[in-house]
Structure formats: C-alpha cells, structure tokens
C-alpha positions, -999 to +999 in steps of 0.1 A: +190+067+210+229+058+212+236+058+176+214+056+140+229+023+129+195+007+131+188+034+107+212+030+085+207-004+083+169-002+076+172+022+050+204+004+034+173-030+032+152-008+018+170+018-006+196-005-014+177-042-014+141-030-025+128-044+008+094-032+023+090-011+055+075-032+075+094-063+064+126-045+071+119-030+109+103-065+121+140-080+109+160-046+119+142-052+154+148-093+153+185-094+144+198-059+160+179-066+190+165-035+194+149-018+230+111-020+235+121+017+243+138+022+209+115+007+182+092+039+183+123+062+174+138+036+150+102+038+134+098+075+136+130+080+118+127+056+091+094+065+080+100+099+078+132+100+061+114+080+036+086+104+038+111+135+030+131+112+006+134+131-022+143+170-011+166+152+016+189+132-010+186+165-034+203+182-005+225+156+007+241+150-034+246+187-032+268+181-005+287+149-008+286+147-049+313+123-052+289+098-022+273+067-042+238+060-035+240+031-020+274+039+011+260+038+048+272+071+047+248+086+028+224+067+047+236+087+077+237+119+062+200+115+053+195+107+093+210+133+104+198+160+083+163+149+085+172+152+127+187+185+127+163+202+104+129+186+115+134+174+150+130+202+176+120+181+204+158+163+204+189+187+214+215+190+185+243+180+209+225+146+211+222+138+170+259+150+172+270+127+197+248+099+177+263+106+146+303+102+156+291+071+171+275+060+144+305+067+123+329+052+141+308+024+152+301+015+111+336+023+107+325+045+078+358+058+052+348+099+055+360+126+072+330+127+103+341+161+114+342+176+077+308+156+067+285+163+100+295+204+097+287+202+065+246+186+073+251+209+105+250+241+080+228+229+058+205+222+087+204+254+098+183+269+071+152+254+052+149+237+023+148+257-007+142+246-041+172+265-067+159+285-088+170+274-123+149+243-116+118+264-124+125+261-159+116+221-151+086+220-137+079+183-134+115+179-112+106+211-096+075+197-084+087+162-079+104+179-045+079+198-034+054+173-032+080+144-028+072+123-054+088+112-091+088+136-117+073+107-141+048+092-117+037+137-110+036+133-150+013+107-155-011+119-126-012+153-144-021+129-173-046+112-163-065+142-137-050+177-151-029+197-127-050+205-101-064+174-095-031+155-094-015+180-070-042+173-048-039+135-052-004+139-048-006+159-009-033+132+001-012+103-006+016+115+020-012+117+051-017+086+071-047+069+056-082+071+078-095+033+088-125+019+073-144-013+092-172-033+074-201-049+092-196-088+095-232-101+089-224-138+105-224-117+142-243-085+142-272-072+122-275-038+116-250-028+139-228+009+141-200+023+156-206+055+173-188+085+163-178+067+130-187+084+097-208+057+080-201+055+036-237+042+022-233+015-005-257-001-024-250-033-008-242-025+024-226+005+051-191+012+052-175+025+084-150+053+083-127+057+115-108+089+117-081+096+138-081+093+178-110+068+179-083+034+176-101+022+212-134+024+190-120+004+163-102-024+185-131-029+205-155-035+170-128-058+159-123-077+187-156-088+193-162-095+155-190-074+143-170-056+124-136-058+106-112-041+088-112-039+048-101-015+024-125+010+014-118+006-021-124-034-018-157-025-003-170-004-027-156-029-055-179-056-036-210-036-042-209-040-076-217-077-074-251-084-083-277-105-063-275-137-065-303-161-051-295-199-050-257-201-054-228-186-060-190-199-065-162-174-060-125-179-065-102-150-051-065-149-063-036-135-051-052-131-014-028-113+012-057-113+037-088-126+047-113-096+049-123-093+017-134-128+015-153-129+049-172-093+033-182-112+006-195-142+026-215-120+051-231-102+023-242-135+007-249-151+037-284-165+028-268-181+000-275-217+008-250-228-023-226-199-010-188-212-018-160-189-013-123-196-022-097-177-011-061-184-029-029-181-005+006-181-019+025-181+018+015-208+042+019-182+074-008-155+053-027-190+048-026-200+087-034-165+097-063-166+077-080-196+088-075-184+124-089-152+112-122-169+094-131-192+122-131-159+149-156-144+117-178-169+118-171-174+085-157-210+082-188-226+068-190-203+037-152-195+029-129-222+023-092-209+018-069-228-004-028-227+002-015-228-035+002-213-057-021-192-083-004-211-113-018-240-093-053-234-092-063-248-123-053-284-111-081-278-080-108-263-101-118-269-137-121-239-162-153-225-170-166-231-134-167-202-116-201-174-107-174-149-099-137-145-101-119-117-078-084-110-089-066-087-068-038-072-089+000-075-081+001-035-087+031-012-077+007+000-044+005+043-055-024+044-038-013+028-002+017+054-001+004+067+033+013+036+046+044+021+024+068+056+024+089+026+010+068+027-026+082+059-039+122+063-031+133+037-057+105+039-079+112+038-117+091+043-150+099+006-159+086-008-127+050+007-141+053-005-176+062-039-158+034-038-138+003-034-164+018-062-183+020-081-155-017-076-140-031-078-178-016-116-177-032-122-146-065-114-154-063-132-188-055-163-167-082-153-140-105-151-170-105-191-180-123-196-145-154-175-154-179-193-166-205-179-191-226-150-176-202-148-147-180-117-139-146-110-135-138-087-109-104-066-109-090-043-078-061-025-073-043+002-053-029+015-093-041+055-098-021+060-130-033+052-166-007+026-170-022+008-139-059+011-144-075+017-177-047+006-194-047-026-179-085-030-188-081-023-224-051-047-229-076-073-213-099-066-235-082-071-266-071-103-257-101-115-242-131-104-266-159-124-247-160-097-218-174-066-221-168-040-189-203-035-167-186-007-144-149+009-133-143+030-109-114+054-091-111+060-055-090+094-051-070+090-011-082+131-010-121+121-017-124+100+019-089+100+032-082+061+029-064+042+008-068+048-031-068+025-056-093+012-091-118-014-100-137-026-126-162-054-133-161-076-163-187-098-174-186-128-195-209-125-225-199-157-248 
C-alpha cells in the first residue's frame, strides 16, 4: 500500500463519472497496473468507502466546506478517514505516510499538513450524528443506515417504519448465493449443507457463507448453476406447458435464467428459448456458457439490439415473453455499494417510465393466451407496482395473474419484484 491514488482514482470513475464498481477496478487494475498483491486492498477500500458513503462525506464537508464534490482531494479525505477510523489492523503512521504521498504524488492544491490533522482528529473519535438533525428524521436516518433520505422515504412508504429499517440493514450485508438444479445433467440432485427453498416448480439452493468450495465444485461440473433467487421464484410462476412453448427474453445480461427455464421444460419436444444480448462479449460468454449446460439444443441466444427484435420475430408470436427490467438495482446493493452514493429522486422517476416502455414494447410479442413476465431488482413503489399499473393502462388486454416482493432480510439474497401478465384479448 504505497499511496491511495488507485483509490482516488476509482472513486473519482465512480462518484464523479457514474461508473459501476466492478467496471471501474477491472480498468483501475488494467491501466494503473496494479500488484496481484494490491487488488485485495484497492478492493477493500473502495467498497467500503462506498459502503460508509454517506456519514463519511457528512464528516469530511464538515471539515473542508469550501472542497467541491468532485476534487481528488476529497476523494482522499474519504480514504483516509475511512483508514484511520475503521482500520485497526493497519498502523496510523502508515495511512500517514500514504496520504503525503498520495498528495504530492496527485500534486493536489491543499495544505496536506493542515488537511490530514484535520481527518487525523476527526478520526480519533466516532461518528456521531449532531443533534439538531433529530428534528429531520428522514436525513437523520439517511446516515445511520447509509442510505438517501428519499429512497428511506419511499421504503417507509411502501413497508411502514419497521419494515423498511429492516430492509434498509439487509441491503448493506453481502448477499447469500443461491444455485438452481440444471435438469439437462443431474436429476434430483442436492448440495450438502445447502439450505434447499421448495418451489412449486422446482428446489432452490441457498449457499451461505464459508461453503464457496461447495458452490464451485456444483458449478463446475454443471448440475447446478447460479441464478438469482428472485428469478427463480419468478420462473415458478410459469404454468405447464405440454407440446410447445416459445420464449423470448429481453434485455439478457446472462445466461442462467434462460438455461433454468430450458431445464424445467426440458420434455418439451417444441421447447424454443430465445435469449436477447445487447453486447457481443455477454453474447459470446453466453454461448460458451449454454453449451457447458447442456443447454444448446433448447436455448438459442440472439446478439441484437432489443429495438431489433421485431425484424427476427413477427408480433403476436410468442408463448411467453420475459422482460428483465433496466431498473436502478435497490435490491443488489449488497453487491453494487456503487448504487446508492450518487443516487437521485429523478433517476427513479426515470426509471418506471423507462421499464413501463419496455414492457409495452415486450407486450406486441405475446401472443393471445400467452404471458408477459416482468422481474426486477426495484423494492420501491415507483419501481414495482407502479410500473405495473402504468402497464396496464396502456395495455388493457392484460390482466395481472400474480406479483410478488422478495425482501434481501426474508432469505439474505438479492431483493427485487415480479409479476406475471397474461394476455386475455
């Protein structure tokens, strides 16, 4: 650990840029060329500074008011108070000696001896919440739990208070890993050890932490593979099917969820699956990924762009259409500390408009009788039901079978929504 430049310039991609976590450390990694010994720290410091976000740039505006947001040398303040207050196992002398190296290395404009005595004090108490905040609760709030005062707001509308502290603490703890069985390999099949989620179409595997050798060993031989639990449970509300089935899935990232579906079906002998790539390396990933599955003879990905589709398929055409919404990501905050930091109450009102358009274009696919089926990682009103009922009153022909919430604290996973639409005219 010589200096926190590869710090700074993380959280400079990220704060500044709107850049994703794990986007920004592959790059910080590529083009800084960081030590194999280093990437763990750089890692470690990023994510929790971005974990801690909001009481640490409380503290550091208190103490450099005149600082824009976006000067490396706020960046480094944030470093180095997040060091000196939370990280016992590294000696004070050494986050000293990395921050006047830092500075000078940046060739930042402050004072370094005034600025670092300045985090140096303030590290040397905890964090405390002023008192006159009390009299706003939401803000108050907002830093204890780390999170925005209008996203806490909108839990507390949608779940009451209780309910949406506790969603609130379970979406800072690192998510719990969730396997489904692939059908194409295994039969029946378990992991040992692993808590097993009962479905009505199927057993869900739930990994907690310390069995990773577990999980990589079900992986790797292909019985089982990764998929979020929410996705899973979505899946189950499918109903059976027994000659033939056509399914188109937009806005894909991965594979999984496709290969579920076409292990469940299996039997199908008109089983078609479609998954719809935007990025040719997710699209080559995938293939690579379906083949080791098994699943190449029932899923058939398609590299496109989703405005595209309707020049491959014909409207009106489809069993089942799976649209996997382009939401903000609330729920995956356990994994993306990047969500939250930069988060504003326009990005939500952006994204229900947003994911309403998709599934009213999604929608033309469906063919009479066939079902729409929506999933997200939204927790919020304005992500969820909202969504649905601006669907609905532009698409009067569907009428909702079933929707859902999955709460992170409920299972420990991932959180998100889903809801099934059916085409009645």
């Amino acid at each position: 650990m010589p200096d926190f430049s590869a710090e700074v310039l993380a959280l400079r991609r990220i704060l500044g840029q709107r850049k994703t976590y794990r986007e920004t450390i592959f790059r910080i990694i590529a083009m800084e060329k960081i030590a194999p010994s280093s990437v763990k720290e750089l890692k470690r410091n990023v994510f929790a500074v971005l974990r801690r976000y909001f009481s640490l740039s409380f503290e550091v505006d208190s103490l450099f008011p005149s600082l824009p947001k976006d000067e490396d040398e706020r960046y480094l303040a944030l470093v180095a108070l997040y060091q000196l207050r939370y990280r016992k196992d590294v000696e004070r002398e050494q986050i000293k000696s990395c921050y006047y190296s830092t500075h000078f290395a940046m060739r930042l404009s402050g004072d370094c001896d005034v600025s670092y005595f300045k985090i140096e004090q303030a590290s040397m108490k905890p964090f405390a919440i002023p008192e006159g905040l009390k009299k706003k609760p939401y803000t108050y709030n907002s830093l204890a739990l780390e999170i925005p005062d209008f996203l806490l707001r909108d839990l507390v509308f949608s779940y009451g208070p209780e309910k949406a502290r506790e969603i609130a603490l379970s979406l800072r703890e690192m998510p719990h890993a969730t396997l489904v069985e692939n059908r194409f390999l295994s039969d029946g099949g378990r992991i040992e050890g692993a808590r097993r989620i009962d479905t009505d179409k199927g057993n869900i595997y739930l990994l907690e932490s310390g069995r990773e050798e577990k999980e990589m060993e079900a992986i790797k031989k292909g019985y089982f593979h990764p998929l979020e639990l929410v996705k899973a449970m979505a899946l189950s509300l499918l109903p059976d099917f027994f000659v033939e089935m056509d399914c188109l899935l937009l806005n894909q990232r991965l594979p999984y969820l496709s290969c579920a579906l076409a292990s469940r079906y299996k039997d199908l002998p008109g089983l078609r699956v479609t998954p719809v790539f935007e990025k040719e390396e997710r699209y080559r990933s995938a293939i690579d990924t379906i083949c080791a599955l098994k699943a190449n003879g029932k899923v058939h990905p398609l590299l496109c762009e989703n405005d595209l589709v309707k020049t491959y398929f014909p409207y009106d055409s489809m069993d089942v259409v799976i649209q996997q919404g382009s939401d903000i990501g609330i729920g995956k905050i356990g994994m993306r500390p990047d969500i939250l930091p930069d988060l504003t109450e326009k990005d939500v009102r952006d994204s229900c408009y947003r994911q309403t358009q998709e599934l009213v274009a999604a929608s033309g696919f469906v063919r009479k009788d066939g079902y729409l089926l929506f999933i997200n990682s939204g927790l919020t009103m304005n992500e969820t039901r909202n969504v649905r009922e601006s669907f609905l009153s532009l698409r009067k022909n569907y009428e909702v079978v079933s929707d859902s919430y999955l709460l992170p604290g409920r299972y420990r996973t991932e959180g998100g929504y889903y809801c099934l639409f059916r085409r009645i005219k």
